[in-house]
C-alpha positions in Angstrom: -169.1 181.9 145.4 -170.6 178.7 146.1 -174.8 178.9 145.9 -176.7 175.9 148.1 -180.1 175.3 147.0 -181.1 174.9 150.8 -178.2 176.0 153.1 -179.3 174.1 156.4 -176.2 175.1 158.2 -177.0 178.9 157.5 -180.7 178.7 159.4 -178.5 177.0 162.2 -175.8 179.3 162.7 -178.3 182.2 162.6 -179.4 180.9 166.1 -176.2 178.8 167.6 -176.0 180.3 170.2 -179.5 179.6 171.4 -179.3 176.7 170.5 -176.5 175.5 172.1 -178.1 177.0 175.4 -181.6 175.2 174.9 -179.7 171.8 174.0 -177.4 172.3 177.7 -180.9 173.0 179.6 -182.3 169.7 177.8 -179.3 167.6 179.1 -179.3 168.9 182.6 -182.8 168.4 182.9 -182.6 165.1 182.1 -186.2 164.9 180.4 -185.3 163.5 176.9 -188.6 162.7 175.4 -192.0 164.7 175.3 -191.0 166.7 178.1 -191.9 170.6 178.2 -190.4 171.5 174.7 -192.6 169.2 173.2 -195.5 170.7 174.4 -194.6 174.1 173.9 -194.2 173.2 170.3 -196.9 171.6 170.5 -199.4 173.8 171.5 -197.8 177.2 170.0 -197.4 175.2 166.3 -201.2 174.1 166.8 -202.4 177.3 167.8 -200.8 178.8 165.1 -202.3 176.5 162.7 -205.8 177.2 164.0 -205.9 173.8 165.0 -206.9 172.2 169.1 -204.4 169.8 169.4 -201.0 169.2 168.0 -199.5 166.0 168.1 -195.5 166.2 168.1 -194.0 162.7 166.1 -190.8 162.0 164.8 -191.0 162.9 161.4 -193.2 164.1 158.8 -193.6 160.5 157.1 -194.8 159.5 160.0 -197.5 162.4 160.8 -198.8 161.1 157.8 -199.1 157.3 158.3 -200.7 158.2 161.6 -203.0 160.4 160.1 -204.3 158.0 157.5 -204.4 155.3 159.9 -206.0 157.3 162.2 -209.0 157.7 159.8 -209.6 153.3 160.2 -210.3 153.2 156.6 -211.2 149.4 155.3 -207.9 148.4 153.9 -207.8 149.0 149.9 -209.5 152.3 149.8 -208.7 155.1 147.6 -206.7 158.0 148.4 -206.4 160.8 145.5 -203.3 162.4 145.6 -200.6 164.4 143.0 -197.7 162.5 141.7 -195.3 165.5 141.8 -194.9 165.5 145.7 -191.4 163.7 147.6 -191.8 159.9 147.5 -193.0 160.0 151.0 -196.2 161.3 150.7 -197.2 158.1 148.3 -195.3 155.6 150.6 -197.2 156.9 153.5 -200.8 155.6 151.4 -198.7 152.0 151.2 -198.2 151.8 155.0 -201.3 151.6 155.4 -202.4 149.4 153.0 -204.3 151.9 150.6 -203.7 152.8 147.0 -203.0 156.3 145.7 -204.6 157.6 142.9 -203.1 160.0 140.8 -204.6 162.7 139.9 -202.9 165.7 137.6 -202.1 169.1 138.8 -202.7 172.4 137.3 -200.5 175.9 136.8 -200.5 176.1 140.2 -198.2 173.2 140.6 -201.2 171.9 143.1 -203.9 169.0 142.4 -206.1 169.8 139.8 -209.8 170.5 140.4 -211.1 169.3 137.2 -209.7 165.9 137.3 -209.9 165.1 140.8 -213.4 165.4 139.8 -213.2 163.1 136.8 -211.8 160.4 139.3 -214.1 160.4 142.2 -215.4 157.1 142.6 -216.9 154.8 145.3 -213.5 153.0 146.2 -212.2 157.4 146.7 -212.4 157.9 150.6 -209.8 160.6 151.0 -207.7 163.1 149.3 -204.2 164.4 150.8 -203.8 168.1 149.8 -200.1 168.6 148.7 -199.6 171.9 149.7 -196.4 172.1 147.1 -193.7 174.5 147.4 -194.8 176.5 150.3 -198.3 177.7 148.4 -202.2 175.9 149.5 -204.6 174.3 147.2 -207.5 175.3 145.8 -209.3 174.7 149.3 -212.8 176.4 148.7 -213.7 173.8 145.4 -211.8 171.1 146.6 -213.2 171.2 150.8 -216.5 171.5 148.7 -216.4 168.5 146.5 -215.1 166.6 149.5 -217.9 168.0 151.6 -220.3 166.5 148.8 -218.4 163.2 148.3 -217.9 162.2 152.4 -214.1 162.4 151.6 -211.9 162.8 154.5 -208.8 165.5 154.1 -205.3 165.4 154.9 -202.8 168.2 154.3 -199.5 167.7 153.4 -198.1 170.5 154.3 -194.6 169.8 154.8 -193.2 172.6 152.5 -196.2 175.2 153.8 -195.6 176.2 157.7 -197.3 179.8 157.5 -198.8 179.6 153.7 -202.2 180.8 154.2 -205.5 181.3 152.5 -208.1 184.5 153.3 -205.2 184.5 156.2 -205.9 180.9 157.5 -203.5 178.8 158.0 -202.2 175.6 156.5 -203.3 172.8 158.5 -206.4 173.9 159.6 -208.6 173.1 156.6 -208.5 169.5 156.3 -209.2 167.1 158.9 -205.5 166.7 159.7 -202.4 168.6 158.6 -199.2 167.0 158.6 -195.5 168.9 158.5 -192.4 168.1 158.6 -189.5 169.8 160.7 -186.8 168.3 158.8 -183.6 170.0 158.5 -184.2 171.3 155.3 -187.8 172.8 156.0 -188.5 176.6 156.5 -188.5 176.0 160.6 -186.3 172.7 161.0 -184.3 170.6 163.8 -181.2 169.5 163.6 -182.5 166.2 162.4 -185.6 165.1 162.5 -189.1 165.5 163.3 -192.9 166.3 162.6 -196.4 167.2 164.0 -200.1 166.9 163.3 -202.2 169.3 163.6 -206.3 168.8 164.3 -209.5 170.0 165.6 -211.1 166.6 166.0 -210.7 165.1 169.9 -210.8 161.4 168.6 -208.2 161.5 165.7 -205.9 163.1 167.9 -206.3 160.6 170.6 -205.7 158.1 168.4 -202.6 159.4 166.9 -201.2 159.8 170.8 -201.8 156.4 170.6 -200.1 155.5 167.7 -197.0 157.7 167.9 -195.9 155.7 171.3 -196.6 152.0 171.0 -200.5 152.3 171.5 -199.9 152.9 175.6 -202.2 154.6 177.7 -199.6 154.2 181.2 -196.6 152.4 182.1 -197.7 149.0 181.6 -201.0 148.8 179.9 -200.9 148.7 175.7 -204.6 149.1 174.0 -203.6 149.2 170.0 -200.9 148.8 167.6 -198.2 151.9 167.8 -194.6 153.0 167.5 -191.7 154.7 168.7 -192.3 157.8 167.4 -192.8 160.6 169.9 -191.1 164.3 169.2 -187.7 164.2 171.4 -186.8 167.3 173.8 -183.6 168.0 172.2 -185.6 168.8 168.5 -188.6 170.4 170.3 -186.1 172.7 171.8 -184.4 173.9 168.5 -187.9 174.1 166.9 -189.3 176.7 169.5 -186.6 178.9 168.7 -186.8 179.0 165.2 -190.8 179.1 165.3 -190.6 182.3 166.8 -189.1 183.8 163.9 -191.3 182.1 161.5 -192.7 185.1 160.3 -189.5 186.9 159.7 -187.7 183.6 158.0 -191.2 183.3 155.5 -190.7 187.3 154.6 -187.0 186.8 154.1 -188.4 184.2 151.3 -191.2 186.3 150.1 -188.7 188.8 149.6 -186.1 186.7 147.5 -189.0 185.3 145.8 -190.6 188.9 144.7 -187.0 189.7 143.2 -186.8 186.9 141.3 -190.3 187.5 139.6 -189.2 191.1 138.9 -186.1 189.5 136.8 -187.3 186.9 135.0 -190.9 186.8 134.6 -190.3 188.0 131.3 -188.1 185.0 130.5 -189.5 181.8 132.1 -192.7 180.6 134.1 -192.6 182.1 137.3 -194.7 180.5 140.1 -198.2 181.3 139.9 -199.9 182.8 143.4 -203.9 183.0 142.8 -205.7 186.1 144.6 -206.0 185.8 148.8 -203.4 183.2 149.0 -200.0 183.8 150.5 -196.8 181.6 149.3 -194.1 181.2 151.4 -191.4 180.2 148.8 -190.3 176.7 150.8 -189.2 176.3 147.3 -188.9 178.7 144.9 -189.0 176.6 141.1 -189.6 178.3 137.7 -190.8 176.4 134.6 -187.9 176.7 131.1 -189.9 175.4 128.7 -186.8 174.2 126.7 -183.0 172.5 127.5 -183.8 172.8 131.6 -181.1 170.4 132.0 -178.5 171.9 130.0 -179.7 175.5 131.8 -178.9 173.8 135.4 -175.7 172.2 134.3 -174.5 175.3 133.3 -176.0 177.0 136.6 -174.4 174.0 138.5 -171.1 174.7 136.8 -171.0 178.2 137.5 -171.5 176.8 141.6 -175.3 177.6 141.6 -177.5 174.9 143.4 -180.2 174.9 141.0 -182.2 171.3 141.3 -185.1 169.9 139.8 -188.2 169.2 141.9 -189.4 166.4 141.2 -188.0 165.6 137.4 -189.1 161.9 138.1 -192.6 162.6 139.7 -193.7 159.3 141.9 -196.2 157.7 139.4 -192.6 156.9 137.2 -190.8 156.2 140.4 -189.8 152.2 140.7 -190.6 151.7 144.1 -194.7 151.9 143.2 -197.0 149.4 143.9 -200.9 149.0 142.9 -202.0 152.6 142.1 -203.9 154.3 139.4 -202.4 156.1 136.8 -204.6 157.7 133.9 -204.0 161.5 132.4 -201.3 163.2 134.2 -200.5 165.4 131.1 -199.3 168.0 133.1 -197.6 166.3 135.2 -195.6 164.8 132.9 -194.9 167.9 131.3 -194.2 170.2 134.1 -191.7 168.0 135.4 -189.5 168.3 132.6 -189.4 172.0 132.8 -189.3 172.8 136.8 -186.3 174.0 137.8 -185.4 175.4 142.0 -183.4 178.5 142.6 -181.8 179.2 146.1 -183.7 180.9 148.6 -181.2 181.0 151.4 -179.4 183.5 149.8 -178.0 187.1 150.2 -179.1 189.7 147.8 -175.6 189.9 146.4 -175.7 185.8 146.1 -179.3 186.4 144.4 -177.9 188.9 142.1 -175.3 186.1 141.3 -177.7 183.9 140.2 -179.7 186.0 138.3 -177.3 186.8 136.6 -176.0 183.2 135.1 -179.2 182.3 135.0 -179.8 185.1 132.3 -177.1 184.4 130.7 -178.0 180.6 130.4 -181.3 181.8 129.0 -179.8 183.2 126.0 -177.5 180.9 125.3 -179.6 177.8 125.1 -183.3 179.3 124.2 
């Protein structure tokens, strides 16, 4: 038995057929970029979301660079954000020529309340929400404090398509939400790719703009842009598996249920507050002692169990001018997280369980 952590093939082969249908109609069409799929996507994702317009772009990095830049921001501002998100997320803040500040998270995994309070100042003109794991942040307290502090709002939500609060939606809280469609989220291409999602008519204007070289026709170019518009081939594949979102999210909510049956009385299971529904993108636990010697023995035993992230981004090398003060738990949690599949049978679940137990006891 050989376990994945995130078997991308497996979500693939589920639909090949349909797939390789979609892809033929794509080539003999001979519309290759924002042609029908994209809009389809387009317009189902952002409906979904709760959201007017939905802009399709080529990856989720990108949704997010257009999103801050969209917001014309003076250059240098303040964006509070959580370390423990993918590298991305931080590099986004650099693109544009703004610095990240750090702020802790709490049980949840998700940006802390109480300190992102304690470091609100004037230079503080947005916060991106990192909706981590597949579960929303505290957005009644933290859409409040922004409310009272002019802050714009950005969702990452690149690990959340369908996590919802009160039943809203991910991506319709902020002023825009950003996914990815990577091949290793819940609904994925075969590559590459990304929206935003928004209610505001001028932000998504501008990201339109932005996402294909700043052109409003053929010929005529009014503001800086890229090559970055959603391709036919990767809209296609994404409007098959978005019409089994719901069922892909219970599959998830299922393995995760079973897992907190098992262990909760052996490790930290993830912590879902009232009204809020997780979607298990990622389904990590917290071993307060010898994590790594638990996954090597998991890895040996063919079990894809990863940490996420054991070097949060205020640690990572590649960082620039930020600000970094009291990210206890962050620094703590991130020695103890530890993934288990999701993508996995109930026998392969079983599996895991199982060595996982038996890692348990022989290191704790």
């Amino acid at each position: 038995m050989n376990i994945q952590i995130n078997d991308v093939k497996k979500s693939n082969i589920e639909f090949h057929d349909q797939i390789l249908d979609s892809i033929n109609e794509v080539i003999l069409s001979g519309e290759y970029i924002d042609g029908k799929n994209v809009k389809k996507i387009e317009n189902s994702f952002s409906s979904f979301c709760g959201a007017k317009h939905g802009i399709g772009v080529n990856c989720g990095t990108d949704a997010l660079i257009f999103s801050l830049d969209a917001l014309n921001l003076p250059k240098g501002s303040c964006i509070l954000v959580t370390s423990l998100t993918f590298p991305a997320t931080i590099m986004a803040i650099y693109a544009v020529g703004m610095i990240p500040v750090f702020v802790d998270i709490d049980e949840t995994l998700n940006i802390s309340v109480l300190d992102m309070k304690k470091k609100l100042n004037a230079d503080v003109k947005a916060v991106i929400l990192v909706h981590w794991a597949g579960l929303l942040c505290n957005v009644d307290e933290i859409l409040y404090i922004c409310k009272e502090n002019n802050l714009y709002v950005i969702e990452d939500a690149a690990q959340a398509h369908g996590a919802s609060y009160k039943n809203q939606n991910a991506g319709s809280f902020g002023h825009l939400g950003c996914f990815s469609f990577h091949a290793t989220k819940t609904i994925s291409s075969i590559g590459n790719g990304g929206i935003v999602v928004t209610n505001d008519n001028e932000f998504a204007e501008s990201i339109r703009l932005l996402r294909n070289f700043g052109r409003i026709d053929r010929e005529e170019f009014i503001t800086w842009g890229r090559n970055s518009v959603l391709d036919e081939v990767q809209a296609a594949v994404l409007n098959i598996k978005f019409e089994n979102l719901e069922k892909i999210n219970n599959d998830r909510i299922s393995i995760a249920n079973n897992y907190n049956a098992s262990l909760a009385d052996l490790v930290k299971i993830p912590v879902v507050p009232q009204d809020y529904k997780h979607v298990y993108h990622l389904y990590s636990i917290r071993i307060e002692r010898n994590r790594d010697k638990i996954m090597s023995y998991l890895n040996e035993n063919n079990i894809g169990a990863v940490p996420h992230y054991s070097i949060p981004c205020h640690q990572q090398k590649f960082l620039k001018k930020s600000i970094i003060k009291n990210l206890d738990n962050t620094n703590l949690y991130s020695e103890q997280l530890l993934s288990l599949p999701v993508t996995v049978s109930l026998e392969e679940q079983e599996y895991v369980i199982t060595k996982l137990k038996k890692a348990l006891k022989k290191y704790n």
